[in-house]
MIDOSE-1310 file (N, C-alpha, C; in nm, 2 decimals, decimal comma, always signed):
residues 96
xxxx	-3,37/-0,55/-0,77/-3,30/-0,56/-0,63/-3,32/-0,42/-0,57; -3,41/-0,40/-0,45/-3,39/-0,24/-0,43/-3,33/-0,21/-0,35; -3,28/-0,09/-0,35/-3,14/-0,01/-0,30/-3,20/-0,03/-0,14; -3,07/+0,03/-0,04/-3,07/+0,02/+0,09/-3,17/+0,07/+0,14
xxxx	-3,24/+0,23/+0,09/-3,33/+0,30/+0,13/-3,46/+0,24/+0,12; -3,46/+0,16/+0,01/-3,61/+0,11/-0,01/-3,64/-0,03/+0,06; -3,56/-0,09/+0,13/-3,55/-0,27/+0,23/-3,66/-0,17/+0,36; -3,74/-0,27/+0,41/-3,80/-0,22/+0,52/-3,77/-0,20/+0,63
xxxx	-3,61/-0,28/+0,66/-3,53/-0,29/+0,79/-3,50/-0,17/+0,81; -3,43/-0,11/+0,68/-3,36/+0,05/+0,66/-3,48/+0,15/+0,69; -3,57/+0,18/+0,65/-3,67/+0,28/+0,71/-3,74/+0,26/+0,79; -3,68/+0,15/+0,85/-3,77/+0,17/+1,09/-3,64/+0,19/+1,08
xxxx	-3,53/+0,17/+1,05/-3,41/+0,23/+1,13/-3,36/+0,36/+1,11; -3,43/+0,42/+1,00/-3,36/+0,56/+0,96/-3,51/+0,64/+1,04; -3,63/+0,60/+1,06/-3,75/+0,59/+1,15/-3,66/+0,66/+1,35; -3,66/+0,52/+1,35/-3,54/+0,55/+1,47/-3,46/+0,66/+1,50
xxxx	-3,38/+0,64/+1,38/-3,31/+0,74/+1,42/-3,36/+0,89/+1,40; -3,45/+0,90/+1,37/-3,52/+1,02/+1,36/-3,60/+1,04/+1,49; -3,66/+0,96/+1,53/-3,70/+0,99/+1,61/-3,65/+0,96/+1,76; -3,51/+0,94/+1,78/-3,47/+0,88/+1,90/-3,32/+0,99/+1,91
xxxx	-3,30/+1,05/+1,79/-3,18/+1,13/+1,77/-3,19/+1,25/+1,76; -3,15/+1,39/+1,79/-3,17/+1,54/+1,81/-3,07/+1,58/+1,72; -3,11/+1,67/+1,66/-3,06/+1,72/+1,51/-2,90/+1,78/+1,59; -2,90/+1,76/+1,72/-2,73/+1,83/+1,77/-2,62/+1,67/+1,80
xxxx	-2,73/+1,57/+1,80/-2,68/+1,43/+1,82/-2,66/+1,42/+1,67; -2,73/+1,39/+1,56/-2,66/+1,38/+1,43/-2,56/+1,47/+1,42; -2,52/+1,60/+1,43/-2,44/+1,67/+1,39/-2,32/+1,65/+1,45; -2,31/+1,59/+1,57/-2,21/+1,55/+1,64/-2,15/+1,40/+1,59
xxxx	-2,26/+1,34/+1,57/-2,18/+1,23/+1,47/-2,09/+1,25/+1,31; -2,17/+1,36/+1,25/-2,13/+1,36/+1,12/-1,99/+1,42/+1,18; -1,98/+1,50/+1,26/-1,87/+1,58/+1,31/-1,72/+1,47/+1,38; -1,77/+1,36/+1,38/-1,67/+1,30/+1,46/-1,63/+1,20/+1,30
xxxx	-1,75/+1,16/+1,20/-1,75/+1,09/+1,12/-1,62/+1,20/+1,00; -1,64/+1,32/+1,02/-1,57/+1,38/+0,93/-1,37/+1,41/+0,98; -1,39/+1,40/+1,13/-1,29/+1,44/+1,19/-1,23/+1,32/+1,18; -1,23/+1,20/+1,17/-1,16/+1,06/+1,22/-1,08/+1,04/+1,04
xxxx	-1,09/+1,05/+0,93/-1,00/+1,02/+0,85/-0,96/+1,18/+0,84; -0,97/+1,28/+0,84/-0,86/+1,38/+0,87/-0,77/+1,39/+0,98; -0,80/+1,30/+1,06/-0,71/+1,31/+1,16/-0,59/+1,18/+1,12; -0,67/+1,07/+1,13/-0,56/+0,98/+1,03/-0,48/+1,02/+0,91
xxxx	-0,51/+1,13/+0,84/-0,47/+1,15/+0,69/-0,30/+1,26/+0,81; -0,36/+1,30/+0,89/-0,26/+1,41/+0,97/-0,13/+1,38/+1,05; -0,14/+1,19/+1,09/-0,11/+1,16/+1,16/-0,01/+1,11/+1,06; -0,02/+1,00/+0,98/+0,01/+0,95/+0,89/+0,13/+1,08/+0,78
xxxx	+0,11/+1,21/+0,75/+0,17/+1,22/+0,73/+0,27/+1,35/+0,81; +0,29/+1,27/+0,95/+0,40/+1,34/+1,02/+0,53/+1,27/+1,00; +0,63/+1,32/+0,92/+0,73/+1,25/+0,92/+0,83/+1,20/+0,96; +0,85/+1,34/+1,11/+0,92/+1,30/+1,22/+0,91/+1,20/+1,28
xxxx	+0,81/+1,16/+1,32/+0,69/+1,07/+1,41/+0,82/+0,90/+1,35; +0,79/+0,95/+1,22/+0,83/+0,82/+1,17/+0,93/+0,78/+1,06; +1,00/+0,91/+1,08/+1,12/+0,90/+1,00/+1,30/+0,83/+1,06; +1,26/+0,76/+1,21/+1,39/+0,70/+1,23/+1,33/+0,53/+1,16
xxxx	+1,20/+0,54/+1,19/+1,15/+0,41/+1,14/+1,17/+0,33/+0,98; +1,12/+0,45/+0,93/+1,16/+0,46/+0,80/+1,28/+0,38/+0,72; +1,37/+0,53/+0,83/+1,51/+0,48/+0,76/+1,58/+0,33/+0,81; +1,53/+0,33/+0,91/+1,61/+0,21/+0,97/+1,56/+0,03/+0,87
xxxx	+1,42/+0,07/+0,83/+1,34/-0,04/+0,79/+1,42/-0,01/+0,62; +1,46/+0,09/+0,59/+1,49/+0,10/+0,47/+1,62/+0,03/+0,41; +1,74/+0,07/+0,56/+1,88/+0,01/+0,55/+1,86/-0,17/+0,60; +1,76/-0,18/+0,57/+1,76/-0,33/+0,63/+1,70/-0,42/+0,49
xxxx	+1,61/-0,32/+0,41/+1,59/-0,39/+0,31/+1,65/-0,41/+0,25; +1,72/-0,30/+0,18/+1,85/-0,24/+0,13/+1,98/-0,16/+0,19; +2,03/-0,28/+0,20/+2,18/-0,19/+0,31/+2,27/-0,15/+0,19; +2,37/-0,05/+0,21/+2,43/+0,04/+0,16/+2,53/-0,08/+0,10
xxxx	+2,57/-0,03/-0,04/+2,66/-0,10/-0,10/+2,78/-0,11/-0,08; +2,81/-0,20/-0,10/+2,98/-0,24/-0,07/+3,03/-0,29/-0,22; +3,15/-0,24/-0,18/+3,28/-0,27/-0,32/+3,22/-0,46/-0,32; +3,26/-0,53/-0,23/+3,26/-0,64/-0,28/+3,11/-0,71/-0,31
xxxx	+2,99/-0,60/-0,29/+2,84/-0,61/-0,34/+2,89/-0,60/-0,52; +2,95/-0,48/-0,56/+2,93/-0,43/-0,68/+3,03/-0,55/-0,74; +3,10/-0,55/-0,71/+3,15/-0,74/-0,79/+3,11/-0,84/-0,83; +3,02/-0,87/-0,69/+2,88/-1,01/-0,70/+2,82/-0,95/-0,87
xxxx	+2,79/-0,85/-0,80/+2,67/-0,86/-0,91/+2,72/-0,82/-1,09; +2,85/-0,76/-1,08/+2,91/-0,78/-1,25/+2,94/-0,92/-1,27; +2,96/-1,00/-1,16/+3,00/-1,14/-1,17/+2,90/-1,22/-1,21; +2,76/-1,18/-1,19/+2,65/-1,26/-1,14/+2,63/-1,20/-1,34
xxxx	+2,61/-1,08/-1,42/+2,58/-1,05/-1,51/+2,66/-1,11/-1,61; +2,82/-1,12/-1,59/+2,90/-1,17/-1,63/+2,81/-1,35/-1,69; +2,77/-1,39/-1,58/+2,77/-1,51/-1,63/+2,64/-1,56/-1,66; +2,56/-1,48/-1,64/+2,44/-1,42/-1,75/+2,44/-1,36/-1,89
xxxx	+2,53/-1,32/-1,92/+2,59/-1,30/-2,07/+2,67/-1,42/-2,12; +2,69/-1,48/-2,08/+2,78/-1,60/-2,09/+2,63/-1,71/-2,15; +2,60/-1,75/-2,03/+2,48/-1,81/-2,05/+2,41/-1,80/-2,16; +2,33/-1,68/-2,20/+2,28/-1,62/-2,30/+2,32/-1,63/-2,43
xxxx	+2,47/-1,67/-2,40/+2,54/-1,64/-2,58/+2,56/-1,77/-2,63; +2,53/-1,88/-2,47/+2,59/-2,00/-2,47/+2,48/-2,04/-2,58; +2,33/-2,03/-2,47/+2,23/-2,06/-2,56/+2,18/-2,03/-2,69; +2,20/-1,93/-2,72/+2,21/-1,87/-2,86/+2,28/-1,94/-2,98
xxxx	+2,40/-1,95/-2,92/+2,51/-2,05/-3,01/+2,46/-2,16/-3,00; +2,39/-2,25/-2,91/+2,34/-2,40/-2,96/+2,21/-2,35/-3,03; +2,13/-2,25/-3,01/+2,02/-2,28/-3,12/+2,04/-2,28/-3,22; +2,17/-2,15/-3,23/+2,19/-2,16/-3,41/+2,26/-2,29/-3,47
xxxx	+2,35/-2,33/-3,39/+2,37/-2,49/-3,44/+2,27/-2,55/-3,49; +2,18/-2,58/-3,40/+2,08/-2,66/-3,42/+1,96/-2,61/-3,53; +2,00/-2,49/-3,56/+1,87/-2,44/-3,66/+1,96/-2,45/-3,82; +2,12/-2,50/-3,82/+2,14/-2,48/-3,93/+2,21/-2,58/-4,02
């Protein structure tokens, strides 16, 4: 299978651009090609920009605990240990 360079479509096009492109027009491309994920990498980590977003998307996934949250959930474990011991106790029944 031969690589990109060696297909004949790719060398009239790299042809082209050699001959249709001025070594200040490539440079200007590699120049915008190098600047566009450094600029995203800069943007991305401004925190201000996006730190009410953050928080607000955060308290919504996870909103702040409440007394009657921390109940549910020893209640919910509560009867998950229950369950567990329930099952336990009939296998050993049944295994003995």
């Amino acid at each position: 299978m031969p690589g990109l360079l060696a297909s004949p479509l790719s060398s009239l096009w790299l042809q082209r651009i050699n001959s249709n492109t001025s070594k200040r027009a490539l440079g200007f491309l590699m120049v915008l090609y190098l600047t566009f994920p450094v600029a995203m990498f800069w943007v991305a980590n401004q925190a201000e920009w996006f730190e009410q977003d953050v928080i607000q998307r955060k308290r919504e996934l996870w909103p702040p605990e409440t007394e009657e949250h921390r109940r549910e959930v020893e209640e919910f474990k509560t009867r998950l240990r229950k369950q567990r011991e329930e099952k336990l106790l009939r296998a050993a029944q049944h295994s003995s």
